[in-house]
Residue, then its C-alpha position, 0 to 999 in steps of 0.5 A: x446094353x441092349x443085345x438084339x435078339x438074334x432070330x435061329x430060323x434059316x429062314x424069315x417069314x417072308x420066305x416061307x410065305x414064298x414058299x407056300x405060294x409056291x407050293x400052292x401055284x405047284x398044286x395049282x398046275x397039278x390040278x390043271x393037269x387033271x382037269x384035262x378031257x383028253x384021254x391019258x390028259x394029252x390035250x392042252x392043259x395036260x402038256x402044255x398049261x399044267x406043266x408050265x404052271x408046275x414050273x412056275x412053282x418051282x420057279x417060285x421056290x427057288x426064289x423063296x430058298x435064295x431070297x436073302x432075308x433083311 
C-alpha cells in the first residue's frame, strides 16, 4: 500500500515559473516607460510600447493563476 504523496501548494512549479515571467515582462513594460525622451513620457514608449508590454504581463499572470496543474 503505497499512498502517493499529496503535494499542500495551491499552486505547481509550473505556475510560479509563469508567474515570475510575469512579473518580470510587468518590470519590463515599466522599464520601457521610463526610458521615454518625451517630456512627462508622452512619446511612444510611454503611451503606447510600455503599457501594452504591462498588459502583456497581466495577461500573462492571469494565465499562470488559472493554469490547472497536472
Amino acid at each position: 500500500m503505497s499512498e502517493k504523496k499529496k503535494n499542500n501548494f495551491a499552486f505547481s512549479k509550473e505556475n510560479y515559473k509563469w508567474m515570475l515571467i510575469g512579473l518580470g515582462t510587468i518590470l519590463v513594460g515599466f522599464v520601457i516607460m521610463s526610458l521615454d525622451g518625451e517630456q512627462h513620457g508622452q512619446g511612444f514608449l510611454g503611451l503606447t510600447l510600455g503599457p501594452i508590454v504591462i498588459m502583456a504581463g497581466f495577461i500573462l499572470e492571469f494565465f499562470a493563476i488559472f493554469k490547472k496543474s497536472k
